[in-house]
KEVEX-559153 format. One record per residue: residue in one letter; x, y, z of N, C-alpha, C in turn; residue number from 1. Coordinates in steps of 0.001 Angstrom, whole numbers. Example, Ala and Ser with C-alpha at 12.3 -4.5 7.8 and 13.67 -1.06 7.14 Angstrom:
<rs>
<r><code>A</code><n_x>13190</n_x><n_y>-5690</n_y><n_z>7800</n_z><ca_x>12300</ca_x><ca_y>-4500</ca_y><ca_z>7800</ca_z><c_x>13200</c_x><c_y>-3300</c_y><c_z>7800</c_z><pos>1</pos></r>
<r><code>S</code><n_x>12850</n_x><n_y>-2250</n_y><n_z>7080</n_z><ca_x>13670</ca_x><ca_y>-1060</ca_y><ca_z>7140</ca_z><c_x>12900</c_x><c_y>30</c_y><c_z>7870</c_z><pos>2</pos></r>
</rs>
This chain:
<rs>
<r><code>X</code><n_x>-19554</n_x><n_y>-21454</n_y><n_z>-326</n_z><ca_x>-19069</ca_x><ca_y>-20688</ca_y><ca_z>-1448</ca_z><c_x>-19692</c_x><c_y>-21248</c_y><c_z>-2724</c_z><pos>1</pos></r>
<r><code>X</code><n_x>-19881</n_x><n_y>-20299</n_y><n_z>-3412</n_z><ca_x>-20624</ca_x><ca_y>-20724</ca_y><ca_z>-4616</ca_z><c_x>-19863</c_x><c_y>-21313</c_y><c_z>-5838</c_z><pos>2</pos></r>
<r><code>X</code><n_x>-20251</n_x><n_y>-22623</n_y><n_z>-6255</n_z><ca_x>-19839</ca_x><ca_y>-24328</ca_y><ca_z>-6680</ca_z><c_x>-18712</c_x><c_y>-23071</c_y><c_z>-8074</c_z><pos>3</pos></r>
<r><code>X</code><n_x>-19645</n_x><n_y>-22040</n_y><n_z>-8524</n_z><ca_x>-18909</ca_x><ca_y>-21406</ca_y><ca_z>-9896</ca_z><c_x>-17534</c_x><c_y>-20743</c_y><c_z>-9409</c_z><pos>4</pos></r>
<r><code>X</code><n_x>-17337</n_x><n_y>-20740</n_y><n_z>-8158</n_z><ca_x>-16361</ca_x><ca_y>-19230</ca_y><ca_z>-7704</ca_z><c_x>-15080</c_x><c_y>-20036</c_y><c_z>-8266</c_z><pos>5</pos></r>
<r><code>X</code><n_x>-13890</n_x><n_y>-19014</n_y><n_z>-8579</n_z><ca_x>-12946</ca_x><ca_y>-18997</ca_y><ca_z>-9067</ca_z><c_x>-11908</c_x><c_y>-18020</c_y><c_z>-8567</c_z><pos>6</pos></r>
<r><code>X</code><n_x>-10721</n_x><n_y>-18372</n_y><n_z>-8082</n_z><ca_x>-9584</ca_x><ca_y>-17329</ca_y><ca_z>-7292</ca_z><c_x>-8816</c_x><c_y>-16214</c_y><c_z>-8058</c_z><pos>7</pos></r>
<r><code>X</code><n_x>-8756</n_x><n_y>-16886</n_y><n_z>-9572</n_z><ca_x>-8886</ca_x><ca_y>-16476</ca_y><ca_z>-10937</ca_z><c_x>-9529</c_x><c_y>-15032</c_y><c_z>-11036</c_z><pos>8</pos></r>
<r><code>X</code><n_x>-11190</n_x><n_y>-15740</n_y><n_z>-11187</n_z><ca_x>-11705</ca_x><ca_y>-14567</ca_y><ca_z>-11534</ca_z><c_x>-11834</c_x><c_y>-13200</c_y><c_z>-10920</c_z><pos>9</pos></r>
<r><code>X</code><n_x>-11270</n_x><n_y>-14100</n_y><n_z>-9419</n_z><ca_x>-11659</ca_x><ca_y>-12694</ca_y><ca_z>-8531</ca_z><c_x>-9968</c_x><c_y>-11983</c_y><c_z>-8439</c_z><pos>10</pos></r>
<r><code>X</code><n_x>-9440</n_x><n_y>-12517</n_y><n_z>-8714</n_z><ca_x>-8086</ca_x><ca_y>-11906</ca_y><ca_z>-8667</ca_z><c_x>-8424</c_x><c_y>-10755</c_y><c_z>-10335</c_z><pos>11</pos></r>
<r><code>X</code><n_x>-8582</n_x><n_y>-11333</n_y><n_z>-11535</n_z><ca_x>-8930</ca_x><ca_y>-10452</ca_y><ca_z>-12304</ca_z><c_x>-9484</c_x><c_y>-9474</c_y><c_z>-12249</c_z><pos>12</pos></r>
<r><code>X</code><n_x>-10924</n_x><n_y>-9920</n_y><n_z>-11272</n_z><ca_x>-11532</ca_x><ca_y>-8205</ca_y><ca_z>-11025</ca_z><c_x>-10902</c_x><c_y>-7264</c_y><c_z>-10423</c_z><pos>13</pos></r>
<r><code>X</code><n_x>-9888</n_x><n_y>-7453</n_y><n_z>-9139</n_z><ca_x>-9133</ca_x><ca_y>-6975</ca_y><ca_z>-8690</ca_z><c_x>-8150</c_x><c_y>-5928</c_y><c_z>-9737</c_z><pos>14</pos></r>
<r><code>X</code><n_x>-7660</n_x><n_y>-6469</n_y><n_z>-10754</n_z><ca_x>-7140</ca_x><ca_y>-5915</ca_y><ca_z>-11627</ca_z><c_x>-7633</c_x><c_y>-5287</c_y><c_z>-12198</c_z><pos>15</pos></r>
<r><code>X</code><n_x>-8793</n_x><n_y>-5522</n_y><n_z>-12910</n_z><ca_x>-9622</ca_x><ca_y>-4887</ca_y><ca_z>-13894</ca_z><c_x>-10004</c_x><c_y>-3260</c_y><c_z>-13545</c_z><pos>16</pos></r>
<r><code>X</code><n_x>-10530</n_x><n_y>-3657</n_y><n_z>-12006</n_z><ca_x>-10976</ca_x><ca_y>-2343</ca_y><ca_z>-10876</ca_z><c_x>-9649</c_x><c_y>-1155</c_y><c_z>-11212</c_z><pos>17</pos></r>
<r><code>X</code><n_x>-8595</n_x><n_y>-1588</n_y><n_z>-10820</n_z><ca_x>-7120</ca_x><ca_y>-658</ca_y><ca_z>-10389</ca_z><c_x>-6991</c_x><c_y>-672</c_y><c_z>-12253</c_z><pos>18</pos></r>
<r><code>X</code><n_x>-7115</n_x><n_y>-1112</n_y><n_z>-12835</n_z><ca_x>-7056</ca_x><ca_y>-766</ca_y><ca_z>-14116</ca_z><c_x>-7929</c_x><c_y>579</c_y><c_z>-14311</c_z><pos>19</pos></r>
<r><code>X</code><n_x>-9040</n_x><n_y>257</n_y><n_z>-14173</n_z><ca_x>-10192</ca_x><ca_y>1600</ca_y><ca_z>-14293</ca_z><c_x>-10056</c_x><c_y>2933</c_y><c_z>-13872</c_z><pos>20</pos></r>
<r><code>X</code><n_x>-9309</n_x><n_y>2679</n_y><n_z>-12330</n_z><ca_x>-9209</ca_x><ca_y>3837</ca_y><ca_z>-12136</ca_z><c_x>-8122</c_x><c_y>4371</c_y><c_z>-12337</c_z><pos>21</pos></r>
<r><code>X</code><n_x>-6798</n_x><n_y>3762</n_y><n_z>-12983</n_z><ca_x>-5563</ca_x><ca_y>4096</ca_y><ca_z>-13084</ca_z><c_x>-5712</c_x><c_y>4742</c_y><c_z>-14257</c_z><pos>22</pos></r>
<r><code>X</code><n_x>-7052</n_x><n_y>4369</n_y><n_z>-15322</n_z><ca_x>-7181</ca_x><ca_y>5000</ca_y><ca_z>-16489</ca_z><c_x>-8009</c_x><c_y>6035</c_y><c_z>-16383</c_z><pos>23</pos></r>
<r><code>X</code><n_x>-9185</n_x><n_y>6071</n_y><n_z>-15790</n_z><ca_x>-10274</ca_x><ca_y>6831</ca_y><ca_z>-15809</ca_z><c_x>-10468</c_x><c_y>7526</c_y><c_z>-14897</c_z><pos>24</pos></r>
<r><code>X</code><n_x>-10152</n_x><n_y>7184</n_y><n_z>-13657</n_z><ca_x>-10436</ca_x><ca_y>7860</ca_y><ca_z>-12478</ca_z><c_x>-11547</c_x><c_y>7850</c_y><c_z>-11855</c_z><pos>25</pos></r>
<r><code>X</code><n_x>-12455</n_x><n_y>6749</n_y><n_z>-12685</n_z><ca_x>-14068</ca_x><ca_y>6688</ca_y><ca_z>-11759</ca_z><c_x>-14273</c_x><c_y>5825</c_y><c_z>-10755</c_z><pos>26</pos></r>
<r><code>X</code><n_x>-13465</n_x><n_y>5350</n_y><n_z>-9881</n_z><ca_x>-13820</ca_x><ca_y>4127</ca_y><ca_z>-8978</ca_z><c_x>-13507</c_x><c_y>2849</c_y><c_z>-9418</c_z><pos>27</pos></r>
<r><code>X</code><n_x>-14080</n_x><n_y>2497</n_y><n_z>-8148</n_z><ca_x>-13932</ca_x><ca_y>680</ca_y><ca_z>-8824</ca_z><c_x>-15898</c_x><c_y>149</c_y><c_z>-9416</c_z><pos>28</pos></r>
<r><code>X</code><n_x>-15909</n_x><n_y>-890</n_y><n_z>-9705</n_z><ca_x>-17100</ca_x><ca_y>-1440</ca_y><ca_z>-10039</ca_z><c_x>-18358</c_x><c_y>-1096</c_y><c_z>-8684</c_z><pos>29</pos></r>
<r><code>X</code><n_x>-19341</n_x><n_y>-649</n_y><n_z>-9336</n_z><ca_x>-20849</ca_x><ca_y>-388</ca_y><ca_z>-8743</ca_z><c_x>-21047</c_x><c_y>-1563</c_y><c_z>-8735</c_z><pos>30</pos></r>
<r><code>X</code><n_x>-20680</n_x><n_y>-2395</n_y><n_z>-8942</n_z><ca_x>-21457</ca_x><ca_y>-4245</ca_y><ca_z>-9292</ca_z><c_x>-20518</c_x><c_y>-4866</c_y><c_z>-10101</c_z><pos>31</pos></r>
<r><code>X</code><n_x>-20688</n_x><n_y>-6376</n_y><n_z>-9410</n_z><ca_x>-19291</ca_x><ca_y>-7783</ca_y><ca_z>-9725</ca_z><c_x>-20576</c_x><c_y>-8344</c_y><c_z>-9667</c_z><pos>32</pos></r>
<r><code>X</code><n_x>-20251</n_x><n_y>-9823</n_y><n_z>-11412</n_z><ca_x>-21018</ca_x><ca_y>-10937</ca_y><ca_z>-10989</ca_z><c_x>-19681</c_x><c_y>-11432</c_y><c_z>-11620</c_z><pos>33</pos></r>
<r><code>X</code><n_x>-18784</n_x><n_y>-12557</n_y><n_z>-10401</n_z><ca_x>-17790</ca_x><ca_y>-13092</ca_y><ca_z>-10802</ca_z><c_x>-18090</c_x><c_y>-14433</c_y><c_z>-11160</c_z><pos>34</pos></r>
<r><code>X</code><n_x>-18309</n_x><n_y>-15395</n_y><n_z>-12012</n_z><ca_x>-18203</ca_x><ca_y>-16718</ca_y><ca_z>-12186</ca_z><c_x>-17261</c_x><c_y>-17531</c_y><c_z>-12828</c_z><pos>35</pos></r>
<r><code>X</code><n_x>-17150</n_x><n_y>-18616</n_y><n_z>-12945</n_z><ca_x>-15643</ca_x><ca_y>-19505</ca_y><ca_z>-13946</ca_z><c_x>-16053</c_x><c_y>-18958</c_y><c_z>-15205</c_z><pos>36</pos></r>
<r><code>X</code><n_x>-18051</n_x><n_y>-19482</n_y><n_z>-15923</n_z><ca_x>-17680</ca_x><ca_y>-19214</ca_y><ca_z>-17306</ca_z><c_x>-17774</c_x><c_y>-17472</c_y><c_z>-17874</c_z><pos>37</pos></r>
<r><code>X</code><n_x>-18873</n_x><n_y>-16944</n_y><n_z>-16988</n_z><ca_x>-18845</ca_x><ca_y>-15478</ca_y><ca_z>-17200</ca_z><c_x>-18944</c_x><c_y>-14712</c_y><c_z>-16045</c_z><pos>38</pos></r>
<r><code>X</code><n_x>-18255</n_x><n_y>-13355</n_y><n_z>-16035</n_z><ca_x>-18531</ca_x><ca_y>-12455</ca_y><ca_z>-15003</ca_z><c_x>-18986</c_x><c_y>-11081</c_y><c_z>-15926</c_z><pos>39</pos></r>
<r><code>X</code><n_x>-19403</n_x><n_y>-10073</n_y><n_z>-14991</n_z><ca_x>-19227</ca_x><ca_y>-8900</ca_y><ca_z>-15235</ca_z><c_x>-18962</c_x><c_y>-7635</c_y><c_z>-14334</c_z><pos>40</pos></r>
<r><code>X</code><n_x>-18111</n_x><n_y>-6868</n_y><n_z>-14961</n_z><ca_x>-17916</ca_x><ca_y>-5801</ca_y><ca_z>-13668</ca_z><c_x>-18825</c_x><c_y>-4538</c_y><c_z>-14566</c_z><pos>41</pos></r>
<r><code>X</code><n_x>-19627</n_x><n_y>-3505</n_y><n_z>-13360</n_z><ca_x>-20242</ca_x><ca_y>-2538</ca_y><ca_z>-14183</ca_z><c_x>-19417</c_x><c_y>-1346</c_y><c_z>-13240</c_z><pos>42</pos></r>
<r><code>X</code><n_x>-19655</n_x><n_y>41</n_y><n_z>-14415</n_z><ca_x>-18755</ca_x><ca_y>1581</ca_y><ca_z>-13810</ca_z><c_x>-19621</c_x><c_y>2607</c_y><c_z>-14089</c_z><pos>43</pos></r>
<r><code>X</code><n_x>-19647</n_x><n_y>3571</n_y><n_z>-13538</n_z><ca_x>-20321</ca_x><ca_y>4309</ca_y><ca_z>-13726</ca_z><c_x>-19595</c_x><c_y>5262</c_y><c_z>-14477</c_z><pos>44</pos></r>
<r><code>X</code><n_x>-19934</n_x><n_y>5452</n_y><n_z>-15768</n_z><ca_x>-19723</ca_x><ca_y>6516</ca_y><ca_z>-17685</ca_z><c_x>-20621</c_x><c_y>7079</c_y><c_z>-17905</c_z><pos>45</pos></r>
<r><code>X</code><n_x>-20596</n_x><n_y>8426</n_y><n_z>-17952</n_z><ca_x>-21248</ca_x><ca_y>9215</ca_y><ca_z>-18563</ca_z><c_x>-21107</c_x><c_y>8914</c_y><c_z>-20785</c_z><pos>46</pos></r>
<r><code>X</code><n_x>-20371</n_x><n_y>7850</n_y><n_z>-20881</n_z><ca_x>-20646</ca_x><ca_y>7640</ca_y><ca_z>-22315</ca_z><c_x>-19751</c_x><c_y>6278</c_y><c_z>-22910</c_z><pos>47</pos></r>
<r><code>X</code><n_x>-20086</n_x><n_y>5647</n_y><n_z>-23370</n_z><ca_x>-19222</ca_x><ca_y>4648</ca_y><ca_z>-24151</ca_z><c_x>-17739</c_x><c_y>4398</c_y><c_z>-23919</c_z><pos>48</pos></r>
<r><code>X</code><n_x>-17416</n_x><n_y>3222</n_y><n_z>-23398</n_z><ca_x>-16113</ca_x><ca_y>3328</ca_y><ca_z>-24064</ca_z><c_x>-16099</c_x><c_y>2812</c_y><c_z>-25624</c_z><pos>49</pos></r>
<r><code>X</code><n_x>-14737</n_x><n_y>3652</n_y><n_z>-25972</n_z><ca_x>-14466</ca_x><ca_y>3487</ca_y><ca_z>-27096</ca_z><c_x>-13922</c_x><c_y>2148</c_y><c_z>-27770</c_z><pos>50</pos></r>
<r><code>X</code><n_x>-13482</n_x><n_y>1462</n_y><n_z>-28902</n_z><ca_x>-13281</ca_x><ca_y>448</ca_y><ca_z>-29256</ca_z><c_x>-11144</c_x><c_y>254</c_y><c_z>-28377</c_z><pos>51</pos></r>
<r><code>X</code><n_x>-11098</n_x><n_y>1135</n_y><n_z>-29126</n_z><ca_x>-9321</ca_x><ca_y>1394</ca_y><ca_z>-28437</ca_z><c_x>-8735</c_x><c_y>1323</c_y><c_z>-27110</c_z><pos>52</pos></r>
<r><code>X</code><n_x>-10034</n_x><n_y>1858</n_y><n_z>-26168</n_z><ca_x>-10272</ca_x><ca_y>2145</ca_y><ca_z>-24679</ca_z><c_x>-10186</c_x><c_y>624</c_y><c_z>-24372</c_z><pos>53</pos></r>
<r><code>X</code><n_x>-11039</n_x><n_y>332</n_y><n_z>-24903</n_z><ca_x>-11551</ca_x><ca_y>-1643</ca_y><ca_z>-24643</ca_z><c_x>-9973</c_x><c_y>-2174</c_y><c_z>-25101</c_z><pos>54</pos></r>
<r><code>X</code><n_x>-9628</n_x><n_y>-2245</n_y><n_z>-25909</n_z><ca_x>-8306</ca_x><ca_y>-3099</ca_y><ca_z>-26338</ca_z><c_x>-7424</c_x><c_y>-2373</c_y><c_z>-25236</c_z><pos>55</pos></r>
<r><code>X</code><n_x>-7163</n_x><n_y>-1347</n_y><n_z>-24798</n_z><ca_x>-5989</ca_x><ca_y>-734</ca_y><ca_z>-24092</ca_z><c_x>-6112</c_x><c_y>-1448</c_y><c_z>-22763</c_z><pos>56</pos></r>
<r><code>X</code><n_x>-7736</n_x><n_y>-1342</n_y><n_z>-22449</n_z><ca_x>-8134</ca_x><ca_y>-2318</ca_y><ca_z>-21016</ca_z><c_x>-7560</c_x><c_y>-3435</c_y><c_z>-20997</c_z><pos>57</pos></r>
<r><code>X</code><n_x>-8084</n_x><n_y>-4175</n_y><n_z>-22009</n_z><ca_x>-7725</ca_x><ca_y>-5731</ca_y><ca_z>-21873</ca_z><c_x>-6380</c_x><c_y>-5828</c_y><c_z>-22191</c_z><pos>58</pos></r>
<r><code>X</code><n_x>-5584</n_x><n_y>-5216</n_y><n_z>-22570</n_z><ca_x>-3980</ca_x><ca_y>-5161</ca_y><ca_z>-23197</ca_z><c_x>-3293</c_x><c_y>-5467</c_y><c_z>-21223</c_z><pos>59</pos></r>
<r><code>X</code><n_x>-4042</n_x><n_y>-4361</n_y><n_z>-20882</n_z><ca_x>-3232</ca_x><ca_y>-3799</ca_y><ca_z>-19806</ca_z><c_x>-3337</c_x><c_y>-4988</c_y><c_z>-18621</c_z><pos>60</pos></r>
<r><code>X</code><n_x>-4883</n_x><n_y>-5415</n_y><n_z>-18317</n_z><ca_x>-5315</ca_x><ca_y>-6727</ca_y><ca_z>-17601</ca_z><c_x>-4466</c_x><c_y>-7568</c_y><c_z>-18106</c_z><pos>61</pos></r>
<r><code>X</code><n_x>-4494</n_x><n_y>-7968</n_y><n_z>-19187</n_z><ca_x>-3655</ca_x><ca_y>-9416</ca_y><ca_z>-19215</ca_z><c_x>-2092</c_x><c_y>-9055</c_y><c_z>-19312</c_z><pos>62</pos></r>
<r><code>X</code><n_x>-1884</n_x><n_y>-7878</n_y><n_z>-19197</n_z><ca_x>-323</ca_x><ca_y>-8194</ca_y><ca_z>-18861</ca_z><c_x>224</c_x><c_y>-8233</c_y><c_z>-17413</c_z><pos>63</pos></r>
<r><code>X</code><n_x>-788</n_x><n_y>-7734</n_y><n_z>-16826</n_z><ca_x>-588</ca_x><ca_y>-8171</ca_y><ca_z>-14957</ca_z><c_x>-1088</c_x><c_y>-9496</c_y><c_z>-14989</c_z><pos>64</pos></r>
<r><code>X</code><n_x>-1854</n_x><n_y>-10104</n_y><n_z>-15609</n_z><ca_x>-1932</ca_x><ca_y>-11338</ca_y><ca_z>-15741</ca_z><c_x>-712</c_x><c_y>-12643</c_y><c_z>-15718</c_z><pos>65</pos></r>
<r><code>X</code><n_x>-199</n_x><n_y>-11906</n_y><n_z>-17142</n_z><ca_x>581</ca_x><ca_y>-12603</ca_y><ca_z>-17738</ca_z><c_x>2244</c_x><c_y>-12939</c_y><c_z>-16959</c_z><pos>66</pos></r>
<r><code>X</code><n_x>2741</n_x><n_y>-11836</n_y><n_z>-15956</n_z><ca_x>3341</ca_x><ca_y>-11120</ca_y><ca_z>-15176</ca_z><c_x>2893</c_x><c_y>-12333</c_y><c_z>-13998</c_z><pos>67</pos></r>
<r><code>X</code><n_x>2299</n_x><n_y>-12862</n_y><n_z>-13719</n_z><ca_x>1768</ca_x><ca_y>-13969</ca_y><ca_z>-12684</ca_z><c_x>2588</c_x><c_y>-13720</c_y><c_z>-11043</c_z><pos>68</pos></r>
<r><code>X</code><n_x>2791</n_x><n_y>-12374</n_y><n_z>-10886</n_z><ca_x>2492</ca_x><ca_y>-11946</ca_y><ca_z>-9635</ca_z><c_x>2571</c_x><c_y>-12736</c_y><c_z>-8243</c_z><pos>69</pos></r>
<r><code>X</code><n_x>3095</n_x><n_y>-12808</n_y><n_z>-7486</n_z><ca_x>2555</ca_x><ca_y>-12965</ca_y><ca_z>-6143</ca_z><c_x>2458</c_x><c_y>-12586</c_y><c_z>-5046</c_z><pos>70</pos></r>
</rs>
């Protein structure tokens, strides 16, 4: 397993994914690069998200976060 992986991060993408489509309806990520200091998930948009879209995302992720689940 690779020395960067994190249970963290991959639990986030997990979220992030069911976030996306709970908002948007496009799937989950075409592509994960999960690491401790950076990841990225990519989606397939026909256009931008918006600045509000982005805050509503991350609002919504870190409160299943925050919620610490098991």
């Amino acid at each position: 397993m690779n020395k960067e992986y994190d249970p963290r991060m991959h639990s986030a993408e997990h979220i992030l994914n069911q976030t996306m489509v709970r908002m948007f309806n496009k799937g989950r990520s075409f592509s994960a690069h999960i690491e401790k200091k950076k990841s990225k998930c990519d989606y397939h948009f026909d256009r931008e998200l918006t600045p509000s879209e982005l805050v509503e995302i991350e609002g919504k992720v870190n409160e299943i976060i925050r919620q610490n689940l098991r």
